[in-house]
C-alpha positions as CSV (number, residue, x, y, z in Angstrom):
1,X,112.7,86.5,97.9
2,X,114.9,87.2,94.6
3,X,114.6,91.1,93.0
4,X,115.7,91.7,89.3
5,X,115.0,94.6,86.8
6,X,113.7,93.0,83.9
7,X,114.9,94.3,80.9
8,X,112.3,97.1,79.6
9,X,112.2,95.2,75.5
10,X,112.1,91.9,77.3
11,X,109.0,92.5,79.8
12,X,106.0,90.5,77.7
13,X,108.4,88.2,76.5
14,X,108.5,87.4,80.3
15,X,105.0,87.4,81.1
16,X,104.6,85.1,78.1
17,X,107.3,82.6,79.2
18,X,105.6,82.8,83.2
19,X,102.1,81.9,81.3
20,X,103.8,78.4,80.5
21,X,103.8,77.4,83.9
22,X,99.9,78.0,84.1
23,X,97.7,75.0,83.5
24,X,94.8,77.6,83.3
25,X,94.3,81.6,84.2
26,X,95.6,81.7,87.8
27,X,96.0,78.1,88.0
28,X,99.7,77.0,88.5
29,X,100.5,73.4,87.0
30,X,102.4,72.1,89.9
31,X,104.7,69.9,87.5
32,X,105.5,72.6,85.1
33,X,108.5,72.5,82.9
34,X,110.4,75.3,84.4
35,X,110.0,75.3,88.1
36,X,107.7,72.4,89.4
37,X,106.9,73.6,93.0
38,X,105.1,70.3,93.2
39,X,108.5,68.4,93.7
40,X,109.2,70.4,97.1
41,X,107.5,68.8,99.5
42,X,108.5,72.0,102.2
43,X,107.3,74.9,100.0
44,X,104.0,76.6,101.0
45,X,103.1,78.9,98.5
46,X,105.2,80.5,96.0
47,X,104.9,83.3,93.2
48,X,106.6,85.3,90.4
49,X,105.6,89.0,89.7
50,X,106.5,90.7,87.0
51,X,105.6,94.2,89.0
52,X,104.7,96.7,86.7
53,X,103.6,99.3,89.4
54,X,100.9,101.7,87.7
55,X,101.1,104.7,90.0
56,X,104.6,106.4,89.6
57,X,102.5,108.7,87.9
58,X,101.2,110.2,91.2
59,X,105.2,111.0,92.1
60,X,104.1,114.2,90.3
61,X,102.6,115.7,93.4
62,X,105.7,115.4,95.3
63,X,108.3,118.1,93.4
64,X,111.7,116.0,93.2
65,X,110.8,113.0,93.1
66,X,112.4,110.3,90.7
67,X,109.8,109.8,88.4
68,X,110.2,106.5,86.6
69,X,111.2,103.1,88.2
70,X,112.3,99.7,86.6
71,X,109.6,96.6,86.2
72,X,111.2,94.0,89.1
73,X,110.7,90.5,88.3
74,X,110.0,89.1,92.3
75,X,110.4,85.3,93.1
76,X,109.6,84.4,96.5
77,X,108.4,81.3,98.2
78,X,107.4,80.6,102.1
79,X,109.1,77.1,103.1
80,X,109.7,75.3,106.0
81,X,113.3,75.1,107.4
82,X,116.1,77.7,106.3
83,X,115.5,79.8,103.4
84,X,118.7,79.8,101.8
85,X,118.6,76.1,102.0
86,X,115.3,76.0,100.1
87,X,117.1,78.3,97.7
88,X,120.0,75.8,97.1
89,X,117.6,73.0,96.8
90,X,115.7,75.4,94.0
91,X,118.5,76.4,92.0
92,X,119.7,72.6,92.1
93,X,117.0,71.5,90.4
94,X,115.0,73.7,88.6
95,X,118.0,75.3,87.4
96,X,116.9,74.9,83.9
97,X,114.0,76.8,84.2
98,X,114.8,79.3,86.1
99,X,117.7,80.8,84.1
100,X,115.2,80.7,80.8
101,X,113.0,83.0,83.2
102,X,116.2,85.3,84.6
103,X,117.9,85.5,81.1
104,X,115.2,88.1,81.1
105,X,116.8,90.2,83.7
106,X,119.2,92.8,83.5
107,X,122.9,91.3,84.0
108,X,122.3,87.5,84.5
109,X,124.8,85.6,82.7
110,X,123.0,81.4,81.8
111,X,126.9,80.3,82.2
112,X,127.2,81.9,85.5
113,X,126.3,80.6,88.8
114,X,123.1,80.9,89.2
115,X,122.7,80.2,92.9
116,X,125.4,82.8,93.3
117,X,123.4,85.2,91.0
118,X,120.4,84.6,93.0
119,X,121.5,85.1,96.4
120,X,123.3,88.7,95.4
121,X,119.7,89.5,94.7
122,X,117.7,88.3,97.6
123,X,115.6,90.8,99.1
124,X,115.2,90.3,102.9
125,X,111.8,91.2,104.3
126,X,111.2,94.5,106.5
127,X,108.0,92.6,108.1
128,X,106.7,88.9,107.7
129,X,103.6,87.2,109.0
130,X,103.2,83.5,109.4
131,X,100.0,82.2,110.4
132,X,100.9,79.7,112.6
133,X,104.8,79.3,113.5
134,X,105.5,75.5,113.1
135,X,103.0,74.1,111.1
136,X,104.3,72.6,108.2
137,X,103.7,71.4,104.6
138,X,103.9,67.7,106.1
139,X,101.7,68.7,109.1
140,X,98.9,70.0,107.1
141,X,98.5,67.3,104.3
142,X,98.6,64.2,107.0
143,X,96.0,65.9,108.8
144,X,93.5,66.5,105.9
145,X,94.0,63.0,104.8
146,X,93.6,62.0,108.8
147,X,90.4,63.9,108.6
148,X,89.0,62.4,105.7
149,X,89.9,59.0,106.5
150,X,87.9,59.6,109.8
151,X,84.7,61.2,107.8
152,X,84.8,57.9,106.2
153,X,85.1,56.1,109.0
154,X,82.6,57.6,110.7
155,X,79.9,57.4,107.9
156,X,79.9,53.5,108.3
157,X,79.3,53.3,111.9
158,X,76.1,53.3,113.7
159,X,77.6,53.6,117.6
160,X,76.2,55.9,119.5
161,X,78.3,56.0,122.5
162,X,80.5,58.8,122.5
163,X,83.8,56.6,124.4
164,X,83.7,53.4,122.1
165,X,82.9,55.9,119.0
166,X,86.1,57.2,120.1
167,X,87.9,54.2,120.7
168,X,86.5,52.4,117.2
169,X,87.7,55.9,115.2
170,X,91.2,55.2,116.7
171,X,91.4,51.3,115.5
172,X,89.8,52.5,111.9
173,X,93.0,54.8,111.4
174,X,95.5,53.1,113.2
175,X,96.6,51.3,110.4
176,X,96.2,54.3,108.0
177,X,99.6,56.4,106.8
178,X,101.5,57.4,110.5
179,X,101.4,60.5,111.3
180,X,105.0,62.5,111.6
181,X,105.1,63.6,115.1
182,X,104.3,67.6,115.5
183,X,107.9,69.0,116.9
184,X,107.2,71.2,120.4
185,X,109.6,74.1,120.5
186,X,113.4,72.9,121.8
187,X,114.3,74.4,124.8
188,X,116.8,76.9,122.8
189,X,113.7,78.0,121.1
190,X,111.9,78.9,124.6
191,X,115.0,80.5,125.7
192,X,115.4,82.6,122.6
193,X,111.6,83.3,122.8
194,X,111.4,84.6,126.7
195,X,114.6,86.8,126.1
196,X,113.2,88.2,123.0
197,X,110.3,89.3,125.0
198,X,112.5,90.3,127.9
199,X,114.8,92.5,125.7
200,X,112.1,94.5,124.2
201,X,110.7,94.9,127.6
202,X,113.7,96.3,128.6
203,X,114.9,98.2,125.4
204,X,111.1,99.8,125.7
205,X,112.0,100.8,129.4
206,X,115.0,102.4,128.5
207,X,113.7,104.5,125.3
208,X,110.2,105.4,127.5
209,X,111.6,108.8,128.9
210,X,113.3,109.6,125.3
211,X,109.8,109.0,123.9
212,X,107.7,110.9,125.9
213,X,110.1,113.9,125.4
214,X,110.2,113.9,121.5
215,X,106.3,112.4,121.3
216,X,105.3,116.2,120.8
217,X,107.8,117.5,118.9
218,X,106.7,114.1,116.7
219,X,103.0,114.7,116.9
220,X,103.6,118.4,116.0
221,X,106.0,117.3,112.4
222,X,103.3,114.5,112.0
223,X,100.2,116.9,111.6
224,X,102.3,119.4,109.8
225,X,103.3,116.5,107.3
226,X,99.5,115.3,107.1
227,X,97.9,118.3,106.8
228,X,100.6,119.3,103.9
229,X,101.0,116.4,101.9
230,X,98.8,116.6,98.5
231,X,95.7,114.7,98.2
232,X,95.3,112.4,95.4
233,X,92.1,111.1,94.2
234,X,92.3,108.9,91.4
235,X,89.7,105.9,91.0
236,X,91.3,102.7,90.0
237,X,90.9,102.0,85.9
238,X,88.2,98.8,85.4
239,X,89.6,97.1,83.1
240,X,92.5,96.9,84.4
241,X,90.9,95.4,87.8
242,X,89.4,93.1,85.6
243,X,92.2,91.6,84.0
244,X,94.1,91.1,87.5
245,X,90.3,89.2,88.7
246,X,90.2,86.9,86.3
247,X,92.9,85.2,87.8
248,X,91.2,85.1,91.5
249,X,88.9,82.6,93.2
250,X,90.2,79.9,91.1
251,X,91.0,78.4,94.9
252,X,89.4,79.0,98.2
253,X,92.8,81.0,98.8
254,X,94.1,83.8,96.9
255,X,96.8,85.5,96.5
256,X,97.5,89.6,96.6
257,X,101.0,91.3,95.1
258,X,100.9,95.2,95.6
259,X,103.6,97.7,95.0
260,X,103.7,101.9,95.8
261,X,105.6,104.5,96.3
262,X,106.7,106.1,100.1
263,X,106.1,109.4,100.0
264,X,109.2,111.5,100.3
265,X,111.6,112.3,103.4
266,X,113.2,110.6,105.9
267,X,110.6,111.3,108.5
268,X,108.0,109.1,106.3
269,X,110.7,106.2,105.8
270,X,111.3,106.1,109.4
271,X,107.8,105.7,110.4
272,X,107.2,103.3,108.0
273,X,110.4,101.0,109.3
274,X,109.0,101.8,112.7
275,X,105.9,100.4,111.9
276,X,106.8,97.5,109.6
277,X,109.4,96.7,112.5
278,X,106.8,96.4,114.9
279,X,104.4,94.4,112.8
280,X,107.3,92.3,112.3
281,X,107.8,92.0,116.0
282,X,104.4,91.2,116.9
283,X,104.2,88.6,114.4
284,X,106.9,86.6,116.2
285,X,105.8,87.0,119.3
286,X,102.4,88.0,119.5
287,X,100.2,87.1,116.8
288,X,101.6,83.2,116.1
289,X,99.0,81.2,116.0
290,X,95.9,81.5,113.8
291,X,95.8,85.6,113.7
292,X,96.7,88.6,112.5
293,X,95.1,91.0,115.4
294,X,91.5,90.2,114.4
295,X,92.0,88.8,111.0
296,X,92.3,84.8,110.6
297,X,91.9,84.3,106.7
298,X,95.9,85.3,106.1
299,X,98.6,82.3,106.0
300,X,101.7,84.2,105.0
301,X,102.4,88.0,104.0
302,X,105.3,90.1,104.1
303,X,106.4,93.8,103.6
304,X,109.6,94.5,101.4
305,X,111.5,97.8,100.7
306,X,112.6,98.1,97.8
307,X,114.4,100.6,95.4
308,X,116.2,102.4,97.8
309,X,113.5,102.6,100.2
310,X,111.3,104.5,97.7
311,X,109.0,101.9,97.1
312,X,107.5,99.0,99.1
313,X,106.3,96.0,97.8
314,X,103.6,93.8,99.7
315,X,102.6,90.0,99.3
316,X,99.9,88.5,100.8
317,X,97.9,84.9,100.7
318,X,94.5,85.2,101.9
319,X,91.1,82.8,102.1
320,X,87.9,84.4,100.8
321,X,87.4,87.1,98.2
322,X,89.5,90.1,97.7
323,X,86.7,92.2,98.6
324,X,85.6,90.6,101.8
325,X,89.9,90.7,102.5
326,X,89.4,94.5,102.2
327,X,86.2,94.6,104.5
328,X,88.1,92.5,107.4
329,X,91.1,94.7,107.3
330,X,88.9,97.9,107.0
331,X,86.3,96.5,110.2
332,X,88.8,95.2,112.7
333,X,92.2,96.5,111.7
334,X,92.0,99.8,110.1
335,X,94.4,101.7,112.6
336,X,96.8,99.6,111.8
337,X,96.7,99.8,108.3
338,X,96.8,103.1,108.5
339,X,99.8,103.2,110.5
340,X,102.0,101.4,108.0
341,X,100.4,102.2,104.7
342,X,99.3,106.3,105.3
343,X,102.9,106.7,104.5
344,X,102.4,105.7,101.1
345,X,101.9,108.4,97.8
346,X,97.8,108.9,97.6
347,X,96.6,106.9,100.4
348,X,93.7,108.3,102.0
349,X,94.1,112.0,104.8
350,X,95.0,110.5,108.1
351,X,94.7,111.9,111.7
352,X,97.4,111.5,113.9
353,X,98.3,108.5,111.8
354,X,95.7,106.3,112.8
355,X,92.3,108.0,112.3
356,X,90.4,108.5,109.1
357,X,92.5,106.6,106.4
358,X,91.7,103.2,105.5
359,X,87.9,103.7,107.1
360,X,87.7,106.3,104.1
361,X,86.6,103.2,102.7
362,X,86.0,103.3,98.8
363,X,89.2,106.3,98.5
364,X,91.3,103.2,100.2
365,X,89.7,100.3,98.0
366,X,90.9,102.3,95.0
367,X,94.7,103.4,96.6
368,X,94.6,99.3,96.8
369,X,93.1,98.2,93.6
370,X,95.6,100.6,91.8
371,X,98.7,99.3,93.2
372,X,97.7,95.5,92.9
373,X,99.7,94.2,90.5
374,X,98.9,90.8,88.7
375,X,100.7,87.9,90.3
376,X,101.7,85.8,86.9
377,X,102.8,82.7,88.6
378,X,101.1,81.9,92.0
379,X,101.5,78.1,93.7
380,X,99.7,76.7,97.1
381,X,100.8,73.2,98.4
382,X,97.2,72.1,100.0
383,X,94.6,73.8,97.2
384,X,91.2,74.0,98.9
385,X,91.7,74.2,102.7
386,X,91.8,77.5,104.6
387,X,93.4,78.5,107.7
388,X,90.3,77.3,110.1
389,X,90.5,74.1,107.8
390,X,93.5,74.2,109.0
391,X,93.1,74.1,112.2
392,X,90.1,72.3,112.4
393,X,92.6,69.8,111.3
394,X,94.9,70.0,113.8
395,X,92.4,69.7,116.4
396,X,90.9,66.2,115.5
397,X,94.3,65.1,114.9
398,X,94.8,66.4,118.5
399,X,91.2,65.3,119.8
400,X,92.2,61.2,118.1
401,X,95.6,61.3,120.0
402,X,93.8,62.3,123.2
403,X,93.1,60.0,126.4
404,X,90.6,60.5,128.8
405,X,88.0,62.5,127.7
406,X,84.6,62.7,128.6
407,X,81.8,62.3,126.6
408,X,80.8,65.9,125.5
409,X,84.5,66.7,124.7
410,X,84.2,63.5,122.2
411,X,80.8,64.9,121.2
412,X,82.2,68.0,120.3
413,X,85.5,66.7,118.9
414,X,83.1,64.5,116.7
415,X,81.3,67.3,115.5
416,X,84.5,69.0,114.0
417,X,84.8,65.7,112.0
């Protein structure tokens, strides 16, 4: 992720330029001019934001508080492999492009080194979520085309026994496109895993006694803070929730670009490091493959502080509709939102940090609609498949590569076809 100020005569010129790239209102042309995301076969999705964030005004409530902010332009992109390689690969060959977009930004120089330029300004993430750890760009387009080359297949043949069904399926593809083996994890990466686990086991041993002795005095400053803190109740403006829609559900996926402002003090900041630390945490070690807690429609989102840790900015990419993305956080995860977002300027009156809030739910459907910010440029490598496409996927591919099953596990394997 690369974080510049754009500069404040220059910010429609930018969102004008950023419109080139579309082929239609929230519809990237892969092969654009200026940075073709088509031509890297390792990116996921990717996005620019020009992040105008619409609530500073709400700082008011909080005496002190810097009131005005400059408009970030945000690049980011979700790749397989090492990010600053992605990054090297980028500024390679899009470099064109990309310094007509940053020649927008405050102190970017087009005879400069660009890649140099750009990695002074990347902005490392305070939490990040991956859908499934592993599962790359490669992975998930050989299996789509493996599963449509065995709908095809399947459509022509009258065989009713489940084992030579199975057996035909296999000679039908087996001279079809190879597919690249899936790579388990090396042994360094089971090692790394199991200690990871083991040294927050025993980092959570060591800080339990500490932690039980300052939980009240916690607890106590917590309720003071929540009962203290103004309330804001501002409903989100219409029209400007219209302009950001008409650039979703052009794909089954969607993407969601938010920015906010923490509310003051270091006690708020630390909580909300705390928290986006053990999101984070869990991501990597606990919720790796297919969920979020309860929530499966999410392939990659991350958490970034920015500004001096005044502001944070979110990303997500999500299946469905943005209103049934709100509903599956409120039902199933609420708490949690709570716990990382009640720290923000307006959300809604928490208890205790997890209670109330986010199950407040039209006050929190407006704190989120006003601090959604339009994503200008927004790119997905496999349009039209969602995470349980996915992994649908991933089972047939496993199911065809799989000896010795019976018949109602090639029954059932067939029905996923």
């Amino acid at each position: 992720m690369v974080t510049a100020p754009v500069k404040p005569d220059r910010v429609q010129d930018l969102r004008d330029l950023l419109a080139t790239m579309n082929s239609a209102p929230g519809v990237v042309d892969p092969m654009n001019a200026l940075v073709p995301f088509g031509r890297f076969e390792n990116i996921h999705v990717a996005r620019f934001v020009v992040a105008d964030d619409q609530t500073l005004s709400d700082r008011t409530a909080f005496p002190g508080v810097q009131a005005s902010e400059r408009i970030p332009l945000i690049f980011l992109a979700d790749c397989d492999g090492p990010g600053d390689e992605m990054l090297a690969r980028i500024a390679a060959e899009a470099g064109n492009g990309l310094r007509q977009i940053f020649a927008h930004c405050d102190d970017f120089d087009a005879r400069a080194d660009l890649l140099a330029w750009m990695r002074a300004r990347q902005t490392p993430p305070t939490a990040i979520y991956v859908n499934w750890i592993g599962r790359t760009v490669r992975q998930v387009r050989e299996e789509a085309a493996l599963h449509e080359a065995l709908r095809t297949a399947l459509a022509g043949m009258s065989e009713r026994n489940a084992q030579q069904l199975h057996g035909k399926l296999r000679a039908a593809t087996a001279n079809g496109p190879r597919l690249t083996p899936v790579e388990p994890r090396t042994l360094g990466q089971w090692i790394a895993f199991i200690l990871g686990i083991a040294g927050l086991l025993i980092l959570g041993l060591i800080l339990l006694i500490p932690t039980l002795v300052i939980a009240p005095f916690f607890l106590i400053a917590l309720r003071r803070a929540e009962t203290t803190d103004p309330v804001i109740r501002k409903r989100v403006n219409a029209a400007y929730t219209r302009a950001i829609a008409i650039d979703e559900d052009r794909d089954i996926t969607n993407p969601f670009s938010a920015i906010g402002s923490l509310k003051p003090g270091w006690f708020r900041l630390a909580i909300t490091v705390v928290a986006l630390r053990a999101v984070g945490l869990s991501a990597i070690f606990l919720y790796n493959r297919g969920r979020l807690a309860r929530v499966s429609t999410i392939h990659f989102a991350r958490w970034v502080l920015l500004d001096g840790n005044r502001r944070v900015f979110f990303a997500s990419n999500y299946d469905g509709s943005l209103e049934s993305y709100m509903d599956d956080f409120i039902n199933k995860v609420a708490f949690g939102l709570n716990l990382v977002f009640s720290n923000g300027i307006a959300y809604p009156p928490t208890d205790f940090l997890v209670n109330r809030g986010a199950w407040r739910e039209q006050m929190f459907k407006h704190f989120l609609h006003r601090r959604q910010v339009k994503t200008d440029v927004w790119y997905k490598a496999y349009p039209g498949l969602t995470n349980a496409d996915l992994a649908r996927n991933a089972r047939i591919r496993e199911g065809l590569e799989r000896d010795g099953m019976s018949d109602e596990e090639i029954r059932r394997w067939l029905a996923e076809i």
